[in-house]
N, CA, C and O of each residue as an XYZ file, in Angstrom:
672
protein
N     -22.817     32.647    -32.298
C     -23.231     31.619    -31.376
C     -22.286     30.422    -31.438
O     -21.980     29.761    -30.446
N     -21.772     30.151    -32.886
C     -20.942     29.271    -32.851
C     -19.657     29.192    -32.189
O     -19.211     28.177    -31.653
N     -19.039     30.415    -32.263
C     -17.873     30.753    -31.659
C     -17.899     30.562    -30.205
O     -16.796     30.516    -29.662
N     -19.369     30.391    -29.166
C     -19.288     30.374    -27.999
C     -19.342     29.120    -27.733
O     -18.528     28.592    -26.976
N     -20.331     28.453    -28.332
C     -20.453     26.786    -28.153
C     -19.369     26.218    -28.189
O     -19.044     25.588    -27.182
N     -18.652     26.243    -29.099
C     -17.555     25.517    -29.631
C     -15.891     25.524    -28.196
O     -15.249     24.569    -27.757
N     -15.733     27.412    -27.832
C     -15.056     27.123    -26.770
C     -16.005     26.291    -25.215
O     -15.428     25.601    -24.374
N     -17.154     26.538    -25.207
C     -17.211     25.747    -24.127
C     -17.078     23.996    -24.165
O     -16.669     23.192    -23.326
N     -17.635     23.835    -25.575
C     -17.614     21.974    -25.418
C     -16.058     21.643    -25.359
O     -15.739     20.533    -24.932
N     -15.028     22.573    -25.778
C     -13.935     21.800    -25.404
C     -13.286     22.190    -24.215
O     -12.320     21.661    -23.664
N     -14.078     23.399    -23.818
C     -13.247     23.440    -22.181
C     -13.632     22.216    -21.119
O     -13.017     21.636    -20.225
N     -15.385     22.096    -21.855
C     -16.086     20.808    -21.111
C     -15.135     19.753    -21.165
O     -14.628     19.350    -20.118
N     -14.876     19.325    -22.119
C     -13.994     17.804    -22.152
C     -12.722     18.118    -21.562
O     -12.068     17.150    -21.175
N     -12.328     19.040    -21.440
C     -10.871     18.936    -21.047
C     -10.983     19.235    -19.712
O     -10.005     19.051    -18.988
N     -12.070     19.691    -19.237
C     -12.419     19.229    -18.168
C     -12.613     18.064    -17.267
O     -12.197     17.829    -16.133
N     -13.445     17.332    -18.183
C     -13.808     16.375    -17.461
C     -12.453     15.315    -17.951
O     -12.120     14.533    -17.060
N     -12.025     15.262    -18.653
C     -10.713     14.415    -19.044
C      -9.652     14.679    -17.799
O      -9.108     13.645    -17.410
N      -9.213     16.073    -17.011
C      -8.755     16.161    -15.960
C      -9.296     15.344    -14.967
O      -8.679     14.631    -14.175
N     -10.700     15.533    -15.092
C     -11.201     14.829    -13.518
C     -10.862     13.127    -13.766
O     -10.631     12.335    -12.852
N     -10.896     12.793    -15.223
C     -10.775     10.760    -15.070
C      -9.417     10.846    -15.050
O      -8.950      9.717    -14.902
N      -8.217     12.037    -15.167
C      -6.750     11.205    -15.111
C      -6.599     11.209    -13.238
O      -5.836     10.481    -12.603
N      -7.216     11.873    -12.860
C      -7.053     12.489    -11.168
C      -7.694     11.068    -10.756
O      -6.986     10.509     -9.918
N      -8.856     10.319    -11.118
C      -8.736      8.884    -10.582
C      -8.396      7.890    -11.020
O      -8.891      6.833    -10.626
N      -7.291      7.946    -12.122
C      -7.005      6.788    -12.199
C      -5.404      6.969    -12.262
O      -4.927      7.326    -13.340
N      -4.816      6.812    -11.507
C      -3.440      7.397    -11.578
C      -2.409      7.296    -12.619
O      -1.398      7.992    -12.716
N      -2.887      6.110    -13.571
C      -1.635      6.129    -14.592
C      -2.070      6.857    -15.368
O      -1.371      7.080    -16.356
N      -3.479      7.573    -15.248
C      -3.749      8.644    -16.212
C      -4.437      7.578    -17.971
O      -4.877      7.986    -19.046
N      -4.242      6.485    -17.538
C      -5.007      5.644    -18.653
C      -6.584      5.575    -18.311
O      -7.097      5.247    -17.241
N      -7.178      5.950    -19.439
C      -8.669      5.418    -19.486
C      -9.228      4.147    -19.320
O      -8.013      4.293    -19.191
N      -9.581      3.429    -19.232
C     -10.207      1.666    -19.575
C     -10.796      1.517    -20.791
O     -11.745      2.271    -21.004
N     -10.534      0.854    -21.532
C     -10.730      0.604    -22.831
C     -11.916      0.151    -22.742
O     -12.454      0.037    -21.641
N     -12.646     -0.250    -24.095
C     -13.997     -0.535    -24.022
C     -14.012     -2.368    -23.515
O     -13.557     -3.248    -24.245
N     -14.520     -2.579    -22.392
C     -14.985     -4.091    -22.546
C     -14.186     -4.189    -21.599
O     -14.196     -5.366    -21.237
N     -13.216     -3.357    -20.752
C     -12.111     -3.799    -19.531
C     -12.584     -2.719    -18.715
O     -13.286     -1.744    -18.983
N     -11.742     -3.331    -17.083
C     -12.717     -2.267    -15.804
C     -11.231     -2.046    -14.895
O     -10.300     -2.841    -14.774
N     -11.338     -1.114    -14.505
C     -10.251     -0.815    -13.396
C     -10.408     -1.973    -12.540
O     -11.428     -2.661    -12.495
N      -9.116     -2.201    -11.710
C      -9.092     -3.484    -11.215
C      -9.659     -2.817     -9.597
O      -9.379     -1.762     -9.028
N     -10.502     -3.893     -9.237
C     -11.057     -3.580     -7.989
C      -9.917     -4.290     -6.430
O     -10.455     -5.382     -6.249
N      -9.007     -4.210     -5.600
C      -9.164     -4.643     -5.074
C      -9.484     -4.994     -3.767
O      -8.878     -5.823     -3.087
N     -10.540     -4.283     -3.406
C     -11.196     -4.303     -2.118
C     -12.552     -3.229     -2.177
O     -12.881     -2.515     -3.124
N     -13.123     -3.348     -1.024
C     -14.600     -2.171     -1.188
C     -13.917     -1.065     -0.615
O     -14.391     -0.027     -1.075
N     -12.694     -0.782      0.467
C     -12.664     -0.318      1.316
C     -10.594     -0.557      1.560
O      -9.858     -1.545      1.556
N     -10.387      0.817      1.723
C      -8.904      0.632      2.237
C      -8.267     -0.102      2.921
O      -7.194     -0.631      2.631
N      -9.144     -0.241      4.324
C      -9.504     -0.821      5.321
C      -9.084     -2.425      4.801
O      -8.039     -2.997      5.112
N     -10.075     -2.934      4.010
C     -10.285     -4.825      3.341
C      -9.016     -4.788      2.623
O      -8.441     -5.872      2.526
N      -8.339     -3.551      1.988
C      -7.335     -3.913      1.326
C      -5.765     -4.156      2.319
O      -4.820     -4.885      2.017
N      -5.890     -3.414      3.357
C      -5.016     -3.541      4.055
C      -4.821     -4.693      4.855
O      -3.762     -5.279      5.079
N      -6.259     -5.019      5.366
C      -6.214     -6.522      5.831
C      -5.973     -7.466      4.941
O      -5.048     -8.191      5.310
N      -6.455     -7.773      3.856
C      -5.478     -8.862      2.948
C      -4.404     -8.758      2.347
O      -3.979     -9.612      1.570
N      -3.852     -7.735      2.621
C      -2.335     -7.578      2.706
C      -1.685     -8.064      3.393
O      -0.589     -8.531      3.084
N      -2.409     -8.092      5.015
C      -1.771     -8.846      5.869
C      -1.975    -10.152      5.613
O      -1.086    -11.003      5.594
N      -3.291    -10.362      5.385
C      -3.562    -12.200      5.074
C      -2.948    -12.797      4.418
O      -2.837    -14.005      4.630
N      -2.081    -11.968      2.988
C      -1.321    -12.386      2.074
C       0.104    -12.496      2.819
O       0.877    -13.353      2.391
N       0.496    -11.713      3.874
C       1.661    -12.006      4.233
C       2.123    -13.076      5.115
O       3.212    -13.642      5.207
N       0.592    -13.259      5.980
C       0.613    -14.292      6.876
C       0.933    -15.600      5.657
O       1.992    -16.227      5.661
N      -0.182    -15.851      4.658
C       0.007    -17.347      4.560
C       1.465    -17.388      3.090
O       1.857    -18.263      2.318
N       1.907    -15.712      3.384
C       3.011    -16.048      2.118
C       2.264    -16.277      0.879
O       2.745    -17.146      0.152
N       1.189    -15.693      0.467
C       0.974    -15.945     -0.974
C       1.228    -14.827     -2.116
O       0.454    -13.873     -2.190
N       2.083    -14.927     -2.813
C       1.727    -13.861     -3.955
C       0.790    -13.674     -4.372
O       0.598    -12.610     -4.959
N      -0.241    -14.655     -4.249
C      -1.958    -14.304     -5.202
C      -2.292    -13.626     -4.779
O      -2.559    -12.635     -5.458
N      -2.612    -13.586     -2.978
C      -3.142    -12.676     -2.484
C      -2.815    -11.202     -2.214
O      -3.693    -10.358     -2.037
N      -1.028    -10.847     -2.186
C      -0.382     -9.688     -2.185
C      -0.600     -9.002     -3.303
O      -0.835     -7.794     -3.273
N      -0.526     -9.937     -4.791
C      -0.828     -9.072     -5.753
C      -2.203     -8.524     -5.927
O      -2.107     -7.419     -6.460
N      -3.550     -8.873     -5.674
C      -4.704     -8.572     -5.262
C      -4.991     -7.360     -4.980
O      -5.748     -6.621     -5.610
N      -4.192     -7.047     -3.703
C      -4.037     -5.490     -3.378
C      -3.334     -4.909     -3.883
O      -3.212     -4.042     -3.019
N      -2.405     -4.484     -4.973
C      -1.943     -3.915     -5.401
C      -1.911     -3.615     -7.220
O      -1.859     -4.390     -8.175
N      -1.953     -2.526     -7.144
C      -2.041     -1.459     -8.677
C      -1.952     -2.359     -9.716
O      -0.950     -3.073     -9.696
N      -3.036     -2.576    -10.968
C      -2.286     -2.862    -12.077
C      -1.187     -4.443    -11.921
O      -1.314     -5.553    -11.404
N       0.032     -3.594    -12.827
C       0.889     -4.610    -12.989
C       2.026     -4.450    -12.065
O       3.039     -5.037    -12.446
N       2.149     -3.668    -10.703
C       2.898     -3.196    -10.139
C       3.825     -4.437     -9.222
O       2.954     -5.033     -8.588
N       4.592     -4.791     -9.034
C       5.491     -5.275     -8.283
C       5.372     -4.690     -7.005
O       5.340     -3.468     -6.859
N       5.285     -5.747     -5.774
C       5.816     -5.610     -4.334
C       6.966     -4.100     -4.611
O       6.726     -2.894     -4.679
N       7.931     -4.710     -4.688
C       9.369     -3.771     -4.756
C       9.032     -2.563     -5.565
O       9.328     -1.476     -5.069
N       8.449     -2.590     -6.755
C       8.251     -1.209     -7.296
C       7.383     -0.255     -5.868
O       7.743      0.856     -5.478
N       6.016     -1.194     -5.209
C       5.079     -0.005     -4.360
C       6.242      0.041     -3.116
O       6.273      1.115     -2.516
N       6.909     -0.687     -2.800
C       7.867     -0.056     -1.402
C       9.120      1.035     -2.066
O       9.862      1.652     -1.301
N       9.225      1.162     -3.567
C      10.574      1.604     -4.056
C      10.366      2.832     -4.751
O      11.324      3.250     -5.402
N       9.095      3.631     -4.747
C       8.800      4.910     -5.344
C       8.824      4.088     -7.104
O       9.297      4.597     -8.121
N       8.383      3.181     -7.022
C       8.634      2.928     -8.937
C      10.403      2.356     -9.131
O      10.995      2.316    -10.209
N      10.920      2.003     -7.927
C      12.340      2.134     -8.307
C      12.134      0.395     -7.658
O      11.568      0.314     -6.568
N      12.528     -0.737     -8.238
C      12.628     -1.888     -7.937
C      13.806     -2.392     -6.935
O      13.562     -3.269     -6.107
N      14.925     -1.879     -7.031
C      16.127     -2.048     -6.235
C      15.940     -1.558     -5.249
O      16.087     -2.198     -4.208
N      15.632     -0.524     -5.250
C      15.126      0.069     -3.636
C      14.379     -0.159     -2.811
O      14.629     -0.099     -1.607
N      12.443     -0.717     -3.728
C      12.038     -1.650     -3.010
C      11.955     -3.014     -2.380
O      11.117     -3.591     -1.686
N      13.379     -3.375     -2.983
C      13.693     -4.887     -2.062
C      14.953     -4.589     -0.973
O      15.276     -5.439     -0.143
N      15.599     -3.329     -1.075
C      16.169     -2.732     -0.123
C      15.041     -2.173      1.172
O      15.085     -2.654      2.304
N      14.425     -1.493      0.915
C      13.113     -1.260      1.661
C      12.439     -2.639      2.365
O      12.377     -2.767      3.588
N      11.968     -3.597      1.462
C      11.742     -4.728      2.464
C      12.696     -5.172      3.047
O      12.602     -5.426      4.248
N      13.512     -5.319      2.563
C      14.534     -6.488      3.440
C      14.980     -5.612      4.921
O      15.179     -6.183      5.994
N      15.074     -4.255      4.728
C      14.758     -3.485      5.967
C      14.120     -3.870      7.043
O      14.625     -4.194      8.118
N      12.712     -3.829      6.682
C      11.628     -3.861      7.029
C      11.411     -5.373      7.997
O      11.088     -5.592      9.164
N      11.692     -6.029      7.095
C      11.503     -7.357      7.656
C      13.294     -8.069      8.533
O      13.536     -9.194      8.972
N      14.031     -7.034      8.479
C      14.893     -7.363      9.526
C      14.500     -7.652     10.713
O      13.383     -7.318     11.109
N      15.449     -8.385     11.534
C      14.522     -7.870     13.166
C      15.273     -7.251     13.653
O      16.451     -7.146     13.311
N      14.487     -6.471     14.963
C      14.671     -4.997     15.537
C      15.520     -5.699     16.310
O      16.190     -4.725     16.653
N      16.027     -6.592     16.854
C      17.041     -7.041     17.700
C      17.256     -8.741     17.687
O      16.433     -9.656     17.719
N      18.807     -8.730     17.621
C      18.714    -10.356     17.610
C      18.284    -11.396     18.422
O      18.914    -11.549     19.468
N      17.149    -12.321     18.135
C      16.463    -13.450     18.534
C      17.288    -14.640     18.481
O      16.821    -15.716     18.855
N      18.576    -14.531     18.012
C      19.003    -15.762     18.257
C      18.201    -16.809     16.958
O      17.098    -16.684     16.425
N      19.404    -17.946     16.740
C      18.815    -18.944     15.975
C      17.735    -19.707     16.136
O      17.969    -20.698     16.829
N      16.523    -19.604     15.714
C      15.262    -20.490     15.384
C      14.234    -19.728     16.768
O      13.503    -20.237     17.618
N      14.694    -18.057     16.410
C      14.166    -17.194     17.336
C      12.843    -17.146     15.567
O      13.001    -17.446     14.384
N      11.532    -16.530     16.502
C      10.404    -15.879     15.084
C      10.239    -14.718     14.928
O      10.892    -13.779     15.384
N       9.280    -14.723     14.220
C       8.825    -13.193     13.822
C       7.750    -12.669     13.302
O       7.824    -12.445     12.094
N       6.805    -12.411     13.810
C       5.292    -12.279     13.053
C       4.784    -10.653     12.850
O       5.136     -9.787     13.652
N       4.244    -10.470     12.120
C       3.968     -9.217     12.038
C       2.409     -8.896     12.118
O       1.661     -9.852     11.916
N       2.089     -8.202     12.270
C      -0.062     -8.133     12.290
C      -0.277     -6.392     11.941
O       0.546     -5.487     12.077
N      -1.931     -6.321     11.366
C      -2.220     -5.052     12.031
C      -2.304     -4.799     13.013
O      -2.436     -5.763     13.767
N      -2.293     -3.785     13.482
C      -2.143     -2.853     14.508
C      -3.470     -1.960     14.455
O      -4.455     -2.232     15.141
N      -3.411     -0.930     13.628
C      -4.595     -0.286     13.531
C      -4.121      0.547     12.200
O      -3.034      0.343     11.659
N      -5.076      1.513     11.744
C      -5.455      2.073     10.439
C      -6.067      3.315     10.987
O      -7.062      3.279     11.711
N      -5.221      4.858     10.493
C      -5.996      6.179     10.569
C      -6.118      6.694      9.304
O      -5.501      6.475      8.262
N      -7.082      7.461      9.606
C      -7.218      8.389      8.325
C      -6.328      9.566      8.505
O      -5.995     10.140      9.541
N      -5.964      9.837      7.041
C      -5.536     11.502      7.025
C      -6.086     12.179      6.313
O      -7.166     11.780      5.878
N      -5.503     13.660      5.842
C      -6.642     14.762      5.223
C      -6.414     14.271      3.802
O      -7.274     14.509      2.954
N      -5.423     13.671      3.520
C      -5.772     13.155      2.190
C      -6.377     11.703      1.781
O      -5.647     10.728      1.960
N      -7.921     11.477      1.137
C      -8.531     10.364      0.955
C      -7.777      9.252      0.373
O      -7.982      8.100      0.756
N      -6.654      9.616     -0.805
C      -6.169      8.774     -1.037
C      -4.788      7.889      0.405
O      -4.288      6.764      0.388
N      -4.670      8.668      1.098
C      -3.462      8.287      2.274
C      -4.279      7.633      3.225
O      -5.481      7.864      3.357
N      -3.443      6.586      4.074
C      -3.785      5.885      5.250
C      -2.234      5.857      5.970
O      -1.145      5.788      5.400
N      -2.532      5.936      7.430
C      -1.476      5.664      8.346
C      -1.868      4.334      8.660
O      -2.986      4.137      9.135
N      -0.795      3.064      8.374
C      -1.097      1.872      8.879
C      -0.165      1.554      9.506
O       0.963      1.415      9.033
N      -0.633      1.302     11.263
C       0.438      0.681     12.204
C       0.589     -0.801     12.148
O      -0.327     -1.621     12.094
N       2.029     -1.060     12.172
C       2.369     -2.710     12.296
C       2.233     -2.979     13.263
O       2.488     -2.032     14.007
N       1.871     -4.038     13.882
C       3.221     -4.855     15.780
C       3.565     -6.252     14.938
O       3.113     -7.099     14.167
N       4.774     -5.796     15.734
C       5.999     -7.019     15.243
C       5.957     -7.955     16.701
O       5.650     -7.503     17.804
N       6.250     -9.020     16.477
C       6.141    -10.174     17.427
C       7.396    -10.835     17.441
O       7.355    -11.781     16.655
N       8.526    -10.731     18.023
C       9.968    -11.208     18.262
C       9.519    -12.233     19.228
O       8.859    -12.036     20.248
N       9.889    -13.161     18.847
C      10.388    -14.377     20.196
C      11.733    -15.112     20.209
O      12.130    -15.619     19.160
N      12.270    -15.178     21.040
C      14.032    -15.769     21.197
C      13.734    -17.391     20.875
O      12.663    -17.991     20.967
N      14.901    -17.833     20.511
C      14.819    -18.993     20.288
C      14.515    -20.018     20.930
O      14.057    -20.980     20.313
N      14.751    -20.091     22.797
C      14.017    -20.344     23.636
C      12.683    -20.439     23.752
O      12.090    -21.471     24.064
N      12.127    -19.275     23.484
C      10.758    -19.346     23.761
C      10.342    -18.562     24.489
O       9.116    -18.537     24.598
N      11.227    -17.498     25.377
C      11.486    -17.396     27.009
C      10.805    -15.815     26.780
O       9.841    -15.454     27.455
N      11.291    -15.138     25.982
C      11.463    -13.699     25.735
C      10.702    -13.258     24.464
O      10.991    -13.466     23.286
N       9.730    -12.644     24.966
C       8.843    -12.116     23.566
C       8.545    -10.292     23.549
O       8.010     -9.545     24.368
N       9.023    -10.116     22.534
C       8.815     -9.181     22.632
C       7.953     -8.097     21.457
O       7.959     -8.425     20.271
N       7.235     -6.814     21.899
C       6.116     -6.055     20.675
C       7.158     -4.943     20.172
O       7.833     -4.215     20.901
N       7.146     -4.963     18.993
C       7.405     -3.617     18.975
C       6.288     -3.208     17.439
O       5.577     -3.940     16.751
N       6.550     -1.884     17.382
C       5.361     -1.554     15.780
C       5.936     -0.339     15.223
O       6.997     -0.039     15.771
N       5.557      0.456     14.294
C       5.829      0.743     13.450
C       4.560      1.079     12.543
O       3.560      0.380     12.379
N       4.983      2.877     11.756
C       3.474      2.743     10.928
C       4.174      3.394      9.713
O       5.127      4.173      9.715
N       3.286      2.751      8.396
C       3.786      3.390      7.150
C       2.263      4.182      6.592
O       1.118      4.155      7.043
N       2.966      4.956      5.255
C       2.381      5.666      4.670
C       1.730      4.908      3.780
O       2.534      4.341      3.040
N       0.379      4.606      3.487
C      -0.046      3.520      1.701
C      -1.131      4.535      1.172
O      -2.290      4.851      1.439
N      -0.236      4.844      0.365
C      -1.242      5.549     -0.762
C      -2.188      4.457     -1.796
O      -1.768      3.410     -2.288
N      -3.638      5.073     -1.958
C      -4.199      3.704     -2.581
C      -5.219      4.665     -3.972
O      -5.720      5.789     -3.959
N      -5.182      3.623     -4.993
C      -5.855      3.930     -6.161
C      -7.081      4.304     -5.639
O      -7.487      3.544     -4.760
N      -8.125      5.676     -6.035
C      -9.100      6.239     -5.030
C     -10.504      5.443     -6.250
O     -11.664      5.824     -6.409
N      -9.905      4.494     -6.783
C     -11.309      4.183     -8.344
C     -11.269      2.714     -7.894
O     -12.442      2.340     -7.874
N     -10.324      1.549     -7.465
C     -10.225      0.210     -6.993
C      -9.671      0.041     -5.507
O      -9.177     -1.014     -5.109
N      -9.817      1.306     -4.651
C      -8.896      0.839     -3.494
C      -7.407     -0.273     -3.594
O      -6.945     -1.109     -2.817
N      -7.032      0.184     -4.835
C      -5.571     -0.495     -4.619
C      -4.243      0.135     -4.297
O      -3.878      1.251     -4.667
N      -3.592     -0.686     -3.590
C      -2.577      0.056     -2.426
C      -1.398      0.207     -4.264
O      -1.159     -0.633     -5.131
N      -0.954      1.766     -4.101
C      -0.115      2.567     -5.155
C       1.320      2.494     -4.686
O       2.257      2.207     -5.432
N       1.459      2.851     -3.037
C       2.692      3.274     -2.819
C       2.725      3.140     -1.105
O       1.757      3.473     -0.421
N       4.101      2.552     -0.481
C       3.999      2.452      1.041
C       5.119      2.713      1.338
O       6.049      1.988      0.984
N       5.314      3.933      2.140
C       6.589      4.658      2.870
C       6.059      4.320      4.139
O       4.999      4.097      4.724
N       7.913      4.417      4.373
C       8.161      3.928      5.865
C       8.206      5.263      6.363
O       8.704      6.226      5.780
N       7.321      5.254      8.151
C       7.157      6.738      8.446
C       8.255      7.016      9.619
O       8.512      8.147     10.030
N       8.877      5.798     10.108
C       9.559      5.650     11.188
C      11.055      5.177     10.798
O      11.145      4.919      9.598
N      12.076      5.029     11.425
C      13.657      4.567     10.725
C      13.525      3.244     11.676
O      14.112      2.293     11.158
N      13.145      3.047     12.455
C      12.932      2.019     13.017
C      11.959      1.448     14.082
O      11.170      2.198     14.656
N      12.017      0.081     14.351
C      11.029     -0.479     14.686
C      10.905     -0.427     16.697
O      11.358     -1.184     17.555
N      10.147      0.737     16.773
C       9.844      1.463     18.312
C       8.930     -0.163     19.291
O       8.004     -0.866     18.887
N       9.653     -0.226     20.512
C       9.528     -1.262     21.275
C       7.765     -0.592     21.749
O       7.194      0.447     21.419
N       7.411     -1.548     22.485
C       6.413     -0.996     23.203
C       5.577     -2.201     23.701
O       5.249     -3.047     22.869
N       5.152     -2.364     25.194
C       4.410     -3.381     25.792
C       3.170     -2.893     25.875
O       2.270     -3.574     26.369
């Protein structure tokens, strides 16, 4: 009898030890007296204060939504930091020149689901205006954000497009 108990309680744990590294992606447990970091109820809330953080420029709020101790540049750079400030600075180019003391705003757009819970398709629109004032123009763009499936925090965001598609 012993011989049977014994393989199941450890197939049990190594069981269930698979299922807590599958939600928590660094594969770390939470120690006693600390909690996975929450940041949002909903993919959805996390994506919008992503934007809120970009609108008013705050790091407090960008870091909020995102993993742990993770860096902006690490989640646009696959974990690779150089790449993710190559990746933004991309990103936040503009799709055509506005001319000096031309702007640039960016917003959601909208948010789909895909077959994987942890993935979201999130569309940008970009807001170009010439320096005039005269000429405004939309264009958008949607990336990939993979998000922690235990705190809704955004893990990772690929660009799904090479560039930023016009559209009125």
């Amino acid at each position: 009898m012993k011989r049977v108990i014994l393989p199941l309680i450890v197939a049990a744990s190594l069981s269930l030890a698979s299922c807590a590294s599958f939600m928590n992606p660094k594969g770390d447990a939470p120690r006693h007296g600390e909690s996975v970091k929450q940041c949002g109820d909903t993919p959805r809330d996390v994506v919008r204060d992503f934007f809120q953080g970009m609108k008013e420029m705050s790091l407090s709020i960008l870091r909020g939504t995102i993993f742990q101790d993770r860096s902006l540049y690490r989640v646009f750079g696959k974990d690779d930091e150089r790449r993710g400030e190559a990746v933004v600075r991309e990103l936040i180019a503009h799709p055509e020149i506005v001319g000096a003391g031309g702007s640039c705003a960016c917003s959601l757009l909208s948010i789909e689901r895909t077959d994987d819970p942890a993935k979201r398709i999130v569309w940008v629109k970009r807001i170009t205006t010439t320096a005039d004032g005269e000429d405004i123009h939309l264009h958008r763009r949607s990336l990939l954000v993979t998000f922690d499936l235990v705190g809704n925090c955004i893990l990772d965001i690929e660009r799904r497009e090479h560039r930023w598609e016009r559209y009125e």
